[in-house]
MOPAC internal coordinates of N, CA, C and O (Angstrom, degrees):
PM7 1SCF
backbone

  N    0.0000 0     0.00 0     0.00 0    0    0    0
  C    1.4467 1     0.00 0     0.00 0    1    0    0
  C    1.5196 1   111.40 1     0.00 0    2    1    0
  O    1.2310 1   111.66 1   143.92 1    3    2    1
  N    1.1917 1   133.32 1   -36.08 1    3    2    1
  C    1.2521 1   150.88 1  -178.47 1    5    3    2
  C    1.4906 1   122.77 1  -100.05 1    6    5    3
  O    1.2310 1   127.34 1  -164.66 1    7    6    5
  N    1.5284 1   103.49 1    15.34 1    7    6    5
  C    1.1868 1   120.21 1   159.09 1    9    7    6
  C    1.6798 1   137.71 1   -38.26 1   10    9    7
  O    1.2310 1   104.47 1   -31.03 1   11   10    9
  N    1.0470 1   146.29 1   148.97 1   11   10    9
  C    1.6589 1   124.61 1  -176.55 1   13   11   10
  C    2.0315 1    91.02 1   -77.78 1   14   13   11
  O    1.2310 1   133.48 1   122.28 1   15   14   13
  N    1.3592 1    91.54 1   -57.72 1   15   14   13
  C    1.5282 1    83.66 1   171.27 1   17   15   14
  C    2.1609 1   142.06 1   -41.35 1   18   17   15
  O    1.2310 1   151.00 1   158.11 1   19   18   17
  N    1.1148 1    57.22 1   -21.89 1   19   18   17
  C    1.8890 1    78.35 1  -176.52 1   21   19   18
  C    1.2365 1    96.49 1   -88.05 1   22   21   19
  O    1.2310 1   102.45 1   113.12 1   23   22   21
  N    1.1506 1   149.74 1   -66.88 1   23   22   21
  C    1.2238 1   167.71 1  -105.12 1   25   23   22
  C    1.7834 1    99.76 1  -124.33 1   26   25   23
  O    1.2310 1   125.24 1   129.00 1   27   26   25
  N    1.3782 1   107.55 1   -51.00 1   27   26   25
  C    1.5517 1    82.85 1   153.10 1   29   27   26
  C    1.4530 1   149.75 1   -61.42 1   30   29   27
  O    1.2310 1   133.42 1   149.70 1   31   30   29
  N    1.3525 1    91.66 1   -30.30 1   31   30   29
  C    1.4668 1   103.27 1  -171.51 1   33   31   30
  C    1.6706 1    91.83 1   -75.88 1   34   33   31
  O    1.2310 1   109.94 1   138.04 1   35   34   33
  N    0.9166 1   136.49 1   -41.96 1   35   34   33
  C    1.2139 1   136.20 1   159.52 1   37   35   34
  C    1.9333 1   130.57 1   -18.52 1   38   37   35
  O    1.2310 1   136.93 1   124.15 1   39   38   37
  N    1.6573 1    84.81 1   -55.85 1   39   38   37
  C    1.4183 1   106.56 1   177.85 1   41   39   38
  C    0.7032 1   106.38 1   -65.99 1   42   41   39
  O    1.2310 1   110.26 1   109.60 1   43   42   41
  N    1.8589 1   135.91 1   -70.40 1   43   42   41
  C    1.3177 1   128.36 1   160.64 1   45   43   42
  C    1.7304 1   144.83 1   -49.74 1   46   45   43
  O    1.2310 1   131.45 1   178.56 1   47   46   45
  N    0.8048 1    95.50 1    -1.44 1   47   46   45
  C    1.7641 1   103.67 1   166.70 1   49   47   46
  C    1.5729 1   115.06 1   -91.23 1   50   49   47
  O    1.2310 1   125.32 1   147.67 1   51   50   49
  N    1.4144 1   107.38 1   -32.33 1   51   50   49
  C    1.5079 1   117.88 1   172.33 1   53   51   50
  C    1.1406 1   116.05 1   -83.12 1   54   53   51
  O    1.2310 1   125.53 1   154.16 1   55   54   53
  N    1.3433 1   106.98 1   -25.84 1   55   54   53
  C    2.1535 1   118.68 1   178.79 1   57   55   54
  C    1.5422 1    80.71 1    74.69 1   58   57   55
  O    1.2310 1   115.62 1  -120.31 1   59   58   57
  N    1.2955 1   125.91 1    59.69 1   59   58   57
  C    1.7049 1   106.05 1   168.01 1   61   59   58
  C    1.4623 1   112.00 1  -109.09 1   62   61   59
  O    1.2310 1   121.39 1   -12.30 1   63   62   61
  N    1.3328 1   114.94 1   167.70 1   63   62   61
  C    1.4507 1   114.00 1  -175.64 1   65   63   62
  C    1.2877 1   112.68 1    75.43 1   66   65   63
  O    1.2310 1   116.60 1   164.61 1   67   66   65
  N    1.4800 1   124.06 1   -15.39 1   67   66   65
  C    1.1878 1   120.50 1  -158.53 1   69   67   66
  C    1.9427 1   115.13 1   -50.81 1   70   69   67
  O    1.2310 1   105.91 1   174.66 1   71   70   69
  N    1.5578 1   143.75 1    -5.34 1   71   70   69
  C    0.8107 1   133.99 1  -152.52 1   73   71   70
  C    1.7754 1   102.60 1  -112.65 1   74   73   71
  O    1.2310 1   127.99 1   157.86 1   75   74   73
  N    1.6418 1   102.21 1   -22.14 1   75   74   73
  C    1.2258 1   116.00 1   149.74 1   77   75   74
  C    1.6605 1   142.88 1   -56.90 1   78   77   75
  O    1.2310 1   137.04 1   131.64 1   79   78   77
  N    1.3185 1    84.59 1   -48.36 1   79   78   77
  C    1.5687 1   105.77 1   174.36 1   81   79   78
  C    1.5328 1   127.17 1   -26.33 1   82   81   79
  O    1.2310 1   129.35 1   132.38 1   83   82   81
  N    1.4776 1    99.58 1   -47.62 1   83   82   81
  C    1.3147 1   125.60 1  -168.87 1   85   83   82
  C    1.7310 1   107.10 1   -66.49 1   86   85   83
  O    1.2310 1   126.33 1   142.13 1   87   86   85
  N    1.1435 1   105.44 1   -37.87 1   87   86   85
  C    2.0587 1   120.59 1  -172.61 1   89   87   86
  C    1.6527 1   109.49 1  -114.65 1   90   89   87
  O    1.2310 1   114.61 1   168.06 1   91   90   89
  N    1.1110 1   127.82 1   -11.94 1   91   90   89
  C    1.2857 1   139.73 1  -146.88 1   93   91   90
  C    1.9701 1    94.17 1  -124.11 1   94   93   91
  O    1.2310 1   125.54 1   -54.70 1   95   94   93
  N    1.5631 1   106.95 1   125.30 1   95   94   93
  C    1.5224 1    94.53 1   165.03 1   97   95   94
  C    1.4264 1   116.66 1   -85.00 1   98   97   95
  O    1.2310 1   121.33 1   -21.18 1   99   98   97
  N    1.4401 1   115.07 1   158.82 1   99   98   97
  C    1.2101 1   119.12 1   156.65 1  101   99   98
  C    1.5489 1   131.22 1    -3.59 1  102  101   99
  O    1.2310 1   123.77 1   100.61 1  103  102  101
  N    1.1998 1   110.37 1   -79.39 1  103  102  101
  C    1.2627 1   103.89 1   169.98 1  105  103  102
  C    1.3765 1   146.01 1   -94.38 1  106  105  103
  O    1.2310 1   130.22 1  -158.58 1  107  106  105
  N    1.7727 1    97.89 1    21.42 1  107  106  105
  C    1.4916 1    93.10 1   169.36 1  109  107  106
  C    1.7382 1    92.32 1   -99.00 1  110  109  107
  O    1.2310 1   115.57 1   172.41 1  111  110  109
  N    1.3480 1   126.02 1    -7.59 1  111  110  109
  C    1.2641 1   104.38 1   153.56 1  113  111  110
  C    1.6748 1   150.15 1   -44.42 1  114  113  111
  O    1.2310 1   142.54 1   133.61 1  115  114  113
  N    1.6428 1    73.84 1   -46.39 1  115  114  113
  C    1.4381 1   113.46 1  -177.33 1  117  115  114
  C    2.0038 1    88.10 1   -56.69 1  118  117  115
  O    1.2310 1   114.79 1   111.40 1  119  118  117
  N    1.4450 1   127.47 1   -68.60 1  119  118  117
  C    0.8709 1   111.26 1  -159.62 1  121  119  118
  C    1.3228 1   101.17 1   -96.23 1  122  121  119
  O    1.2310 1   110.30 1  -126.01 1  123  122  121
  N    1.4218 1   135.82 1    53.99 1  123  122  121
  C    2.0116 1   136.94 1   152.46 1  125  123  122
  C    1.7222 1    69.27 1   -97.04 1  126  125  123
  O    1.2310 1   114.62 1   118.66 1  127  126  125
  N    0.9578 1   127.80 1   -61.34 1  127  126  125
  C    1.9876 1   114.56 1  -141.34 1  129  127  126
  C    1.7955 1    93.83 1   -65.26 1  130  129  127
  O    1.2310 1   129.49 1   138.69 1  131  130  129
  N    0.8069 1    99.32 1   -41.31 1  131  130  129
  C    1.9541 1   112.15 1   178.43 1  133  131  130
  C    1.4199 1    92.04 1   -40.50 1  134  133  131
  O    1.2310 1   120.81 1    95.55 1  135  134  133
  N    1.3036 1   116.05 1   -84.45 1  135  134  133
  C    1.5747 1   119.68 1  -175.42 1  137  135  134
  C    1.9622 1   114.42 1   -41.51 1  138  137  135
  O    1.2310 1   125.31 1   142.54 1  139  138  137
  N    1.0522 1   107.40 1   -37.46 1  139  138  137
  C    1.7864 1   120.14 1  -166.45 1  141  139  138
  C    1.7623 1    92.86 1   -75.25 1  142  141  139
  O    1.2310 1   126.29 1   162.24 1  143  142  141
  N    1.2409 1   105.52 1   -17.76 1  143  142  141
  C    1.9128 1   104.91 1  -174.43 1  145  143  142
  C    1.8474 1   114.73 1   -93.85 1  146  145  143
  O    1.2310 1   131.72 1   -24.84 1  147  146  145
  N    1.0378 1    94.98 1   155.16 1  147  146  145
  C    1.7382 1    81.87 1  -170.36 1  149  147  146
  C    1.5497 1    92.46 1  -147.54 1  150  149  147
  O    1.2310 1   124.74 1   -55.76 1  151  150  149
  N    1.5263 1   108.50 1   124.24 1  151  150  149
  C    1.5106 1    96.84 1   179.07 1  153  151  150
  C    1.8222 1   107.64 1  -132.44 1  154  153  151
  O    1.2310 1   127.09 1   -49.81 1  155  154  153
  N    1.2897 1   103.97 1   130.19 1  155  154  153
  C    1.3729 1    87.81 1  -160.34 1  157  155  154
  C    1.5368 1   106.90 1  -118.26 1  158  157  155
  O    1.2310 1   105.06 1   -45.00 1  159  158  157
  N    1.3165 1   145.25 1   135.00 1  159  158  157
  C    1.5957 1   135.25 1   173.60 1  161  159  158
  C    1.3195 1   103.64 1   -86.13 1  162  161  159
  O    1.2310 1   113.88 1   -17.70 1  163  162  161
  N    1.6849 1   129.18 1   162.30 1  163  162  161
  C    1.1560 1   131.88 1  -142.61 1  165  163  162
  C    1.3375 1   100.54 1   179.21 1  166  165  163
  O    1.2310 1   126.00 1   -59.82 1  167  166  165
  N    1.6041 1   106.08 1   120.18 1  167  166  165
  C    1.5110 1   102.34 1  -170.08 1  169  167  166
  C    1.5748 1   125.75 1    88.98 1  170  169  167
  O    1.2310 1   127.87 1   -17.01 1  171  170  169
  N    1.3587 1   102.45 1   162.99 1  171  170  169
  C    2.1491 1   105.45 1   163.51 1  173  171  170
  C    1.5721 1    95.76 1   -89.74 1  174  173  171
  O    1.2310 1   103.99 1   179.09 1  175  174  173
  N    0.9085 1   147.10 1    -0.91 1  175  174  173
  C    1.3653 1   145.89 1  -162.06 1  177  175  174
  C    1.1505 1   101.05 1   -99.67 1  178  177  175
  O    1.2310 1   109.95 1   145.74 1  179  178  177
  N    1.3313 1   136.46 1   -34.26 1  179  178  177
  C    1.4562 1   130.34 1  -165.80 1  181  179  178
  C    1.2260 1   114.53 1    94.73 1  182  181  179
  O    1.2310 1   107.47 1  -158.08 1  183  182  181
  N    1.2103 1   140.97 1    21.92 1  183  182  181
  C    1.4490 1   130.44 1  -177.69 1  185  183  182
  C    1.4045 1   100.55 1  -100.53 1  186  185  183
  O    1.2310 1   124.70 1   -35.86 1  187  186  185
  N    1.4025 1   108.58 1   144.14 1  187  186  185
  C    1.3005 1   129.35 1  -166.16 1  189  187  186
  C    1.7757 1   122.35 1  -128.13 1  190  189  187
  O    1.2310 1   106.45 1   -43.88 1  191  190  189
  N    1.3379 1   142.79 1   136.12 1  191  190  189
  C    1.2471 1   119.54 1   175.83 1  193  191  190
  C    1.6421 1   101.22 1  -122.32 1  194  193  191
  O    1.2310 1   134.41 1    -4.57 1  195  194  193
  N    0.7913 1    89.74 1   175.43 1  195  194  193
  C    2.2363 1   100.94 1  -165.02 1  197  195  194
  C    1.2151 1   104.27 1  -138.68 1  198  197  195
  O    1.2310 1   115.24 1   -84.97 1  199  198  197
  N    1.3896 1   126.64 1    95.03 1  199  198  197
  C    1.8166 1   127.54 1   168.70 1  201  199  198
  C    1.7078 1   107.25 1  -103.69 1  202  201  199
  O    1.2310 1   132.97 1   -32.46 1  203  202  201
  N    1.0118 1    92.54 1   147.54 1  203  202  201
  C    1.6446 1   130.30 1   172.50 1  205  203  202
  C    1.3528 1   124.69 1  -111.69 1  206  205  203
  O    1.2310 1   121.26 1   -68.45 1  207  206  205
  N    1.3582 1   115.20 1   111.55 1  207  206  205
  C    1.3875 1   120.50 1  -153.92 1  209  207  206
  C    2.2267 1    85.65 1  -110.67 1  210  209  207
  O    1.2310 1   129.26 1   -44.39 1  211  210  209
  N    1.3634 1    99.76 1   135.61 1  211  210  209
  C    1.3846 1   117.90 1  -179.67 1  213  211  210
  C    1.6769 1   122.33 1  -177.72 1  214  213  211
  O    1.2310 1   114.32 1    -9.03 1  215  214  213
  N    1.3416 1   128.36 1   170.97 1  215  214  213
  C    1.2474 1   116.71 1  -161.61 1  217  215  214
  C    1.7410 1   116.01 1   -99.23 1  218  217  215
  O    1.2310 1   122.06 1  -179.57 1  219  218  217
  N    1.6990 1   113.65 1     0.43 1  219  218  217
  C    1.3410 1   128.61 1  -167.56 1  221  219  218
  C    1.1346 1    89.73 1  -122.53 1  222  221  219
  O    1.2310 1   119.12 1   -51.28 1  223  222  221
  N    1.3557 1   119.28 1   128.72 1  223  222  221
  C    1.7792 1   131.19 1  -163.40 1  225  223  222
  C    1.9595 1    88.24 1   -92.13 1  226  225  223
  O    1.2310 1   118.46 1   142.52 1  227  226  225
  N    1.3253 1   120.54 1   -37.48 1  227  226  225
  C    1.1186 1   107.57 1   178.98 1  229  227  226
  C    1.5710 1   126.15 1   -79.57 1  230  229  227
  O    1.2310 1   123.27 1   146.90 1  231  230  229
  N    0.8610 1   111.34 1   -33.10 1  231  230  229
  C    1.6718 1   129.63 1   163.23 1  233  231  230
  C    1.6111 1   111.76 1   -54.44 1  234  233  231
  O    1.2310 1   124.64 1   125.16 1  235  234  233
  N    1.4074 1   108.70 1   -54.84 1  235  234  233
  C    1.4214 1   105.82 1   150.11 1  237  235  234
  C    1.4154 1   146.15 1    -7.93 1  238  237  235
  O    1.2310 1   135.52 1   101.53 1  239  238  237
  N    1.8554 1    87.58 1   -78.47 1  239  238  237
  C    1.1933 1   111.03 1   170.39 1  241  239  238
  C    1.4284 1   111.15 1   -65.35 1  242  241  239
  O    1.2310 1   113.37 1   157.77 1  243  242  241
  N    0.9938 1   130.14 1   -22.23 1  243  242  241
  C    1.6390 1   116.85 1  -167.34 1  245  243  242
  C    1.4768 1    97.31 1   -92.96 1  246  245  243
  O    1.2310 1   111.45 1   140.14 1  247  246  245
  N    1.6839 1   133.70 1   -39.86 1  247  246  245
  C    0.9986 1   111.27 1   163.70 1  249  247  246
  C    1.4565 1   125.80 1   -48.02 1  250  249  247
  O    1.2310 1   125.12 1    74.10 1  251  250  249
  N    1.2848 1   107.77 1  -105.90 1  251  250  249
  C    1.4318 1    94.76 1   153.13 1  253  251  250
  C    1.8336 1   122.72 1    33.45 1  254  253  251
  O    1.2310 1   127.58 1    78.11 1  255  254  253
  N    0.9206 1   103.01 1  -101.89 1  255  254  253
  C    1.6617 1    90.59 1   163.36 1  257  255  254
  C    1.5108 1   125.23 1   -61.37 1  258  257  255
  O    1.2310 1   118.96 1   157.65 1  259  258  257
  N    1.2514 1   119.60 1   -22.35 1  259  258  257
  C    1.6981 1   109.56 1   163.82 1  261  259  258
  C    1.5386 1   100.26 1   -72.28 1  262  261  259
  O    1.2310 1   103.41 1   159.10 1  263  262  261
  N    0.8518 1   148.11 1   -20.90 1  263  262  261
  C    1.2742 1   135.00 1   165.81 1  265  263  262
  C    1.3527 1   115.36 1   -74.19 1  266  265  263
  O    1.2310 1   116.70 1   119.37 1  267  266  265
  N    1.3256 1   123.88 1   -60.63 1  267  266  265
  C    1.5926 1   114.71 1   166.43 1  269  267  266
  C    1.3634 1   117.20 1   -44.27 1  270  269  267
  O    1.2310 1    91.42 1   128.82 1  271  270  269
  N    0.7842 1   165.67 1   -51.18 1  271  270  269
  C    1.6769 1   171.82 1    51.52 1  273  271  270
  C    1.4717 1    95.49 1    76.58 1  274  273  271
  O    1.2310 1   110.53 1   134.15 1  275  274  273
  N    1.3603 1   135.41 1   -45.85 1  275  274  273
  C    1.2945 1   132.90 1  -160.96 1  277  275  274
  C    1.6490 1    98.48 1  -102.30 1  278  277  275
  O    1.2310 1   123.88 1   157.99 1  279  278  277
  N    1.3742 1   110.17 1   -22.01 1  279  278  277
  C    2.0735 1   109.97 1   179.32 1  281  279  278
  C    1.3969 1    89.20 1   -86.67 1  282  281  279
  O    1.2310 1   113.10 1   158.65 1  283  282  281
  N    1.4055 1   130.63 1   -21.35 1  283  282  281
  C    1.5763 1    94.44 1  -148.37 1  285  283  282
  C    2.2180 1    80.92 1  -107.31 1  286  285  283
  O    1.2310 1   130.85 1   149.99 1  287  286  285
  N    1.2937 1    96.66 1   -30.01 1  287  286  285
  C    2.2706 1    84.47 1   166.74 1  289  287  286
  C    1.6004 1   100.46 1   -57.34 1  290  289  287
  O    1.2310 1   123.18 1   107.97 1  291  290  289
  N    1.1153 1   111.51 1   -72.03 1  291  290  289
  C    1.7554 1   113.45 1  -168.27 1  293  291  290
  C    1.6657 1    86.36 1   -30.60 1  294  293  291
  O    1.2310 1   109.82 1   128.35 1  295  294  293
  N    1.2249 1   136.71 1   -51.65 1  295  294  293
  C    1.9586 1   115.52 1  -136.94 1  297  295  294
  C    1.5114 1    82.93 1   -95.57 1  298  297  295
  O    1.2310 1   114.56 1   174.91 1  299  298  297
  N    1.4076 1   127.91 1    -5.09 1  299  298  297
  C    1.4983 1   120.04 1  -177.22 1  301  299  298
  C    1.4732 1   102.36 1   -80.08 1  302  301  299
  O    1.2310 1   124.48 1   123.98 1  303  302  301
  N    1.3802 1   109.00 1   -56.02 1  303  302  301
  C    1.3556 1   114.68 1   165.29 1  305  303  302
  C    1.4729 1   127.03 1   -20.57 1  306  305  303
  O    1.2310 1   136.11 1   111.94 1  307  306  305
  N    1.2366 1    86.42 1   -68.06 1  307  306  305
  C    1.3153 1   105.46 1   174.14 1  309  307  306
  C    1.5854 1   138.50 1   -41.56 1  310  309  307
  O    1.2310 1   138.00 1   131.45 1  311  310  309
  N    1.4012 1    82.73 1   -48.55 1  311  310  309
  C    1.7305 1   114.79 1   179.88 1  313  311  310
  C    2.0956 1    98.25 1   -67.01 1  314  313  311
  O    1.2310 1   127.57 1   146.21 1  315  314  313
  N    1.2803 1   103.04 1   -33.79 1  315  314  313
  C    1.6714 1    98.23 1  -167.32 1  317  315  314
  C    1.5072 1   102.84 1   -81.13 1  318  317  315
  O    1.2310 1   119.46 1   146.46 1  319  318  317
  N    1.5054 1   118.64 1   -33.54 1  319  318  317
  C    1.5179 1   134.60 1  -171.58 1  321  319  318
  C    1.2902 1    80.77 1   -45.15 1  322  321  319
  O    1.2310 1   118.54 1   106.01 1  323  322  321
  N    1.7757 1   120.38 1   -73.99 1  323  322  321
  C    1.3319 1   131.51 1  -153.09 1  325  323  322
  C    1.1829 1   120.60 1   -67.57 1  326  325  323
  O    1.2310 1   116.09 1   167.38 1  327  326  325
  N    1.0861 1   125.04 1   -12.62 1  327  326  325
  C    1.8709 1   135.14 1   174.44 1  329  327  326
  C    1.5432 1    88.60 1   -86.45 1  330  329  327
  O    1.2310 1   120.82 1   107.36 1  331  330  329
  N    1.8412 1   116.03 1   -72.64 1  331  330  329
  C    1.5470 1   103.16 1  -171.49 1  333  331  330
  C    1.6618 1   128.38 1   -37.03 1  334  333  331
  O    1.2310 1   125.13 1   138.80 1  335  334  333
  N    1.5244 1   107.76 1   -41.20 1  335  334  333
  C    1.5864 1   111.34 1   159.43 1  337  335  334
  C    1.1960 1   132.16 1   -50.04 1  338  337  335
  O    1.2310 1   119.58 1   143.86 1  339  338  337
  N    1.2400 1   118.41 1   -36.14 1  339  338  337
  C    1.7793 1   139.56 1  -168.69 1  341  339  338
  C    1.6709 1    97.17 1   -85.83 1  342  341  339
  O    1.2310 1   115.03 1   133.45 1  343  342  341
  N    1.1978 1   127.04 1   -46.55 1  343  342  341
  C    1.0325 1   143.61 1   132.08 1  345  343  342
  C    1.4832 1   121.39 1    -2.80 1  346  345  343
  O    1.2310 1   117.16 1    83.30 1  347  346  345
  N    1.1957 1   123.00 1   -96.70 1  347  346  345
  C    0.9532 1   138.36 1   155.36 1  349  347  346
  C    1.6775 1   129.24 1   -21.08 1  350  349  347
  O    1.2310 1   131.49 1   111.11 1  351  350  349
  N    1.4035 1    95.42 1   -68.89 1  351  350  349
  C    1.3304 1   114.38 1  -178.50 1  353  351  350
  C    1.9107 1    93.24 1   -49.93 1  354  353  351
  O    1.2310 1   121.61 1   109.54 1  355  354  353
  N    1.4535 1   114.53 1   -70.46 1  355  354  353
  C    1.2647 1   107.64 1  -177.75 1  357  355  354
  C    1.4731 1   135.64 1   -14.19 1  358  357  355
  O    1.2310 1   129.74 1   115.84 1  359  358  357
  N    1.5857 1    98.82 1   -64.16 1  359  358  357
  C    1.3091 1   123.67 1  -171.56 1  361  359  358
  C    1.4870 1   107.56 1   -74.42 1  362  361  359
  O    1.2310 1   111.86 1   157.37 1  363  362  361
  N    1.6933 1   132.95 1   -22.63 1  363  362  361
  C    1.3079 1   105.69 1   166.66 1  365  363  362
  C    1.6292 1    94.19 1   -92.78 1  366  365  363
  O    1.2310 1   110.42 1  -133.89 1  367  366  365
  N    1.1531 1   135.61 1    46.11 1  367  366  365
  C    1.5985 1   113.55 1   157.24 1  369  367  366
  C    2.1426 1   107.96 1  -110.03 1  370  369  367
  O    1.2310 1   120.10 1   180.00 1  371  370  369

């Protein structure tokens, strides 16, 4: 989720940072939004919450959920990698 790749496309879909952009490279952008993100685990259960710190409460919010949206595909992903392996592994035994 916190990918440089992820995280751009991020930047640019929101047009954020944009006033930086101009003086600022790439990836020290990449890491102001890194710092502005906060992801925290919670519980034995695994539940987790993800804030986005910025000056437009609605813009916010929409990040904010593009980021949740992007932890919870990545862990889906994830979740299929690990069945397709288990999977796998099975069937050559």
């Amino acid at each position: 989720m916190l990918s440089r790749t992820s995280l751009e496309r991020v930047i640019s879909e929101f047009k954020l940072y944009e006033g930086e952009q101009k003086s600022v490279s790439p990836e020290a952008i990449v890491q102001s939004m890194r710092k502005d993100i906060k992801v925290e685990l919670k519980g034995k259960e695994g539940y987790f919450s993800i804030s986005y710190i910025g000056k437009d409460p609605k813009l916010v919010t929409m990040v904010t959920n593009k980021l949740a949206s992007l932890f919870i595909e990545g862990n889906l992903q994830l979740r299929e990698q690990q069945a397709q392996g288990l999977q796998n592994s099975l069937e050559s035994n």
